[in-house]
C-alpha positions in Angstrom: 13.9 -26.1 -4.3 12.4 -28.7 -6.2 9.5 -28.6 -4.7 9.1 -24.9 -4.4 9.4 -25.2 -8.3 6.9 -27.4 -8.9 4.1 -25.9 -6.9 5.4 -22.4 -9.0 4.8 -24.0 -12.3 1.3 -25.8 -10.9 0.2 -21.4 -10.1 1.8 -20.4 -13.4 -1.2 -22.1 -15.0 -3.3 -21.2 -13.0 -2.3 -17.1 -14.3 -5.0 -15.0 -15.9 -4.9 -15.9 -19.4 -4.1 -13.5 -22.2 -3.6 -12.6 -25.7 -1.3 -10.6 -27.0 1.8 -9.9 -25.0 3.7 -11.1 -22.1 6.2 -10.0 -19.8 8.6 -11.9 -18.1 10.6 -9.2 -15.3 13.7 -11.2 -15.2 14.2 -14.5 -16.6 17.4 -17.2 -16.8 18.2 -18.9 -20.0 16.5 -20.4 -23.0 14.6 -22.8 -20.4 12.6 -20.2 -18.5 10.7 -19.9 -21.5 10.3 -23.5 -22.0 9.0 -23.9 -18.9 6.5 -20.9 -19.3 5.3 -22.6 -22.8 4.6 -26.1 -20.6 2.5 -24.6 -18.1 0.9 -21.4 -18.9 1.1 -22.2 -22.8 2.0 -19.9 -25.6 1.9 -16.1 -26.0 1.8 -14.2 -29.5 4.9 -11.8 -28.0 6.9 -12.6 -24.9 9.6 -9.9 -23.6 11.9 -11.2 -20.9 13.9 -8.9 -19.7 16.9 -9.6 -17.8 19.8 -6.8 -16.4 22.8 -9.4 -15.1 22.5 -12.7 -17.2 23.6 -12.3 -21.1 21.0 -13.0 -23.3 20.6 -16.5 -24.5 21.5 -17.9 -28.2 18.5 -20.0 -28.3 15.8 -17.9 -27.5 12.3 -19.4 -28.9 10.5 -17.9 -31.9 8.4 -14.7 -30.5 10.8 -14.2 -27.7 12.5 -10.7 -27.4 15.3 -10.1 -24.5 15.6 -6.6 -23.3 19.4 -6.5 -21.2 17.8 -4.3 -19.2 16.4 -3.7 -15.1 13.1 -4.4 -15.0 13.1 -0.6 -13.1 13.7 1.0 -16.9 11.6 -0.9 -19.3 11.8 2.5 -21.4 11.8 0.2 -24.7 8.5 -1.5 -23.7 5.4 0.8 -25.6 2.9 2.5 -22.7 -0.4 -0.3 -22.9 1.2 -2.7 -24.8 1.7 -5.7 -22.3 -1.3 -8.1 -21.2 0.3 -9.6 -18.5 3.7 -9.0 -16.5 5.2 -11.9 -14.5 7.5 -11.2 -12.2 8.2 -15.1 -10.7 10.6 -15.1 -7.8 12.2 -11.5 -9.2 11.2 -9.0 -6.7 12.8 -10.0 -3.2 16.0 -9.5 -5.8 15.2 -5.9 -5.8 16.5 -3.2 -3.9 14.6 -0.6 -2.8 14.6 2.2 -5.8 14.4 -0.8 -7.9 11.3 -2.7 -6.6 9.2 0.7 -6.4 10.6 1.4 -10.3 9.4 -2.0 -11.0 5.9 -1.4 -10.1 5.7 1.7 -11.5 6.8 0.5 -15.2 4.7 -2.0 -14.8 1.8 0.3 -14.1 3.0 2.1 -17.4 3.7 -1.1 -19.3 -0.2 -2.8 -19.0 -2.6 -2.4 -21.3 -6.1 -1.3 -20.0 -7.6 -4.9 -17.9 -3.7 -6.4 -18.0 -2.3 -8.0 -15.1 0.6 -7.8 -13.1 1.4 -11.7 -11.2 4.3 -12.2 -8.4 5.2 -14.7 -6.8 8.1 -14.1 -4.0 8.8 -15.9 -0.3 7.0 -14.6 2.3 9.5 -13.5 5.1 7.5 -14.6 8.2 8.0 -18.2 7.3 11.3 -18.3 5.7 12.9 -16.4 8.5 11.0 -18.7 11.0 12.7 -21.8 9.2 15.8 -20.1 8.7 15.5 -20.8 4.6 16.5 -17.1 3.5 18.5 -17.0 0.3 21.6 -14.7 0.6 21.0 -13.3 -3.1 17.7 -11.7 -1.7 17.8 -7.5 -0.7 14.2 -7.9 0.6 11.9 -10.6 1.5 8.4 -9.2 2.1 5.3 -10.5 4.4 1.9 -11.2 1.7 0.8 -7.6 3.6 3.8 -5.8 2.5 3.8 -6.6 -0.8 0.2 -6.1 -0.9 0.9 -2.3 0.2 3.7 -1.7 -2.4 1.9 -2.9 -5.0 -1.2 -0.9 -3.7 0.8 2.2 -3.6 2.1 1.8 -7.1 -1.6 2.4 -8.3 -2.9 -1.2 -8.6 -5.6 -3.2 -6.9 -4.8 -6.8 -6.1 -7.3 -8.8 -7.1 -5.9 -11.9 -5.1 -3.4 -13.5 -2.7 -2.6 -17.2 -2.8 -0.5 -19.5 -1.0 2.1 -22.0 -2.9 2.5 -23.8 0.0 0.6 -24.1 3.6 3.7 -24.2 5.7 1.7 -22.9 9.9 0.3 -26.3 11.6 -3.1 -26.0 13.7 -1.0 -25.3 16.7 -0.3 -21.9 17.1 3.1 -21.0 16.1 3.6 -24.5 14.8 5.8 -24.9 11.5 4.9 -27.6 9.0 8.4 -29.3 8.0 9.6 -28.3 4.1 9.0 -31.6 3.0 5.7 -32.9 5.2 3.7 -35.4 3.0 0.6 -36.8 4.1 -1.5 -33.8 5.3 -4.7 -31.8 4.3 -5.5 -29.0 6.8 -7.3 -26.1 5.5 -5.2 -23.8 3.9 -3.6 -22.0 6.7 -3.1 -18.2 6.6 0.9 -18.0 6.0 2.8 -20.4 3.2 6.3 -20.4 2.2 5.7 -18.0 -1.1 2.8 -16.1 -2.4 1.2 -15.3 -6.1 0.0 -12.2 -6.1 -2.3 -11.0 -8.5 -2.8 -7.3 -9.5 -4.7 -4.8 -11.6 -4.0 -0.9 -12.8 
């Protein structure tokens, strides 16, 4: 986990960057938005909104919480949102709620806005038996590629966290393997995807 969260906070600053507002779909505590200060820096408007945690007493300055499912963001204005993060949120989702998802955020992006995941990709955590019981759905890269084409947006890149396939074929690079540079493989323990309208 440790290391899974510190190649995810290496990609969040590698995110397009914008001005204006952000959206975080789901988000913990107070420290969520620490952490996305001290990596991708700061935003003029940041909107996290979270359906099962309460919302936190120390929110930063410019940070709004919407107790909401990040299927109904019907208190976020059409266009008004530069970049929606969804960071480890969607294998979360059950089905009605992952398509509603993409869809609000579709409605949600201003014109040239992005839309960023970053979610486990099934073929390798199934393969190394490291599924978390809390997820409804762990996709493939091409599956969420699909959904997220379907919902109207054109993905405008796929990157690995992570190489996790050795040369051989079929061969699984340990969790913690040190030492190595191969050329980035095709399959990784978690993907960012990044998406247009």
């Amino acid at each position: 986990n440790a290391l899974l969260h510190g190649l995810r906070s290496y990609e969040l600053a590698r995110m397009p960057r914008v001005t204006g507002t952000m959206l975080s779909a789901g988000c913990s505590d107070a420290s969520y938005f620490a952490w996305i200060a001290a990596w991708y820096g700061a935003v003029d408007r940041h909107i996290g909104v979270e359906l099962y945690l309460p919302e936190p007493d120390d929110l930063p300055a410019g940070v709004e919480w919407l107790k909401r499912s990040v299927g109904d963001m019907t208190d976020v204005e059409d266009g008004s949102v530069g970049l929606v993060f969804s960071g480890q949120n969607f294998e979360h989702l059950f089905g009605d709620d992952a398509v509603e998802f993409l869809l609000e955020a579709q409605r949600v992006l201003e014109p040239g806005g992005w839309l960023v995941m970053d979610s486990p990709n099934r073929e390798v955590t199934s393969a190394l038996v490291w599924t978390q019981p809390q997820h409804t759905v762990e996709f493939t890269p091409s599956e969420a590629a699909e959904l997220v084409t379907l919902a109207g947006f054109h993905v405008a890149g796929l990157r690995r966290l992570r190489p996790c396939r050795a040369a051989a074929p079929g061969g699984l690079l340990p969790l913690c393997a040190t030492g190595y540079a191969p050329p980035p493989p095709p399959q990784c323990l978690a993907r960012s995807l990044l998406a247009r309208p």
